[in-house]
N, C-alpha and C positions, 0 to 999 in steps of 0.2 A: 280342499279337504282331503282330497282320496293321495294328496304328497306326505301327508300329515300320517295319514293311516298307514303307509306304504312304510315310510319310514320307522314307525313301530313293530310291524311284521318282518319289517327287515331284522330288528333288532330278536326278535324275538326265535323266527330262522337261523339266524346266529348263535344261539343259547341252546334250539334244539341240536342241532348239527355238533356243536360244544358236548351234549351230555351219549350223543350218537358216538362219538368217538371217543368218551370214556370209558365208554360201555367196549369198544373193540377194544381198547387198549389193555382195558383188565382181564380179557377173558380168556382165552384158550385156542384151543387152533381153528376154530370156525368160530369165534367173535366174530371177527374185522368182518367177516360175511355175513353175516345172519342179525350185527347190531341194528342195522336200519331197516327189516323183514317186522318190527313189532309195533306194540302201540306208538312209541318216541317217532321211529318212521311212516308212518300215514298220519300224524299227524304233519310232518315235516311236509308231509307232500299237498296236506291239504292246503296246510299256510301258502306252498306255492300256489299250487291253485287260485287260490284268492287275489295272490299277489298279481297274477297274470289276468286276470279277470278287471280287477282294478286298471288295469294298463288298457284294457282293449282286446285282449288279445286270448283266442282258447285254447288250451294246453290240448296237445296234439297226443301224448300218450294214453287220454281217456275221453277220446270226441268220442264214444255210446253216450257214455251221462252228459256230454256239453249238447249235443242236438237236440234235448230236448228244450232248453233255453230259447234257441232261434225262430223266427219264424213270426 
């Protein structure tokens, strides 16, 4: 089941990351920097989250909010 799901969020990480860099492309001289600082990126980041969650495994850039899980 969670190959199933992984590979939909795969697909779906791919769409965000896609409108992430249309956003740098059209923008201006801090685009390419600031496109994935907004909503489109913490979403991207959440999907990862999940993504690595589903695998086993806890995303090492935000163990505050993963320690609460364990235990």
């Amino acid at each position: 089941m969670a190959k199933g799901i992984l590979r939909k969020l795969h697909k779906v990480e791919h769409a965000v990351s896609a409108e992430i860099s249309g956003h740098a492309k059209r923008g201006g001289l801090y685009a390419g920097g600031l496109a994935s600082e907004g909503y489109v990126g913490g979403y991207r980041a959440a999907i990862s989250d999940v993504m690595l969650a589903l695998r086993g495994c806890r995303p090492c850039n935000r163990p505050e909010y993963w320690k609460h899980g364990e235990g």
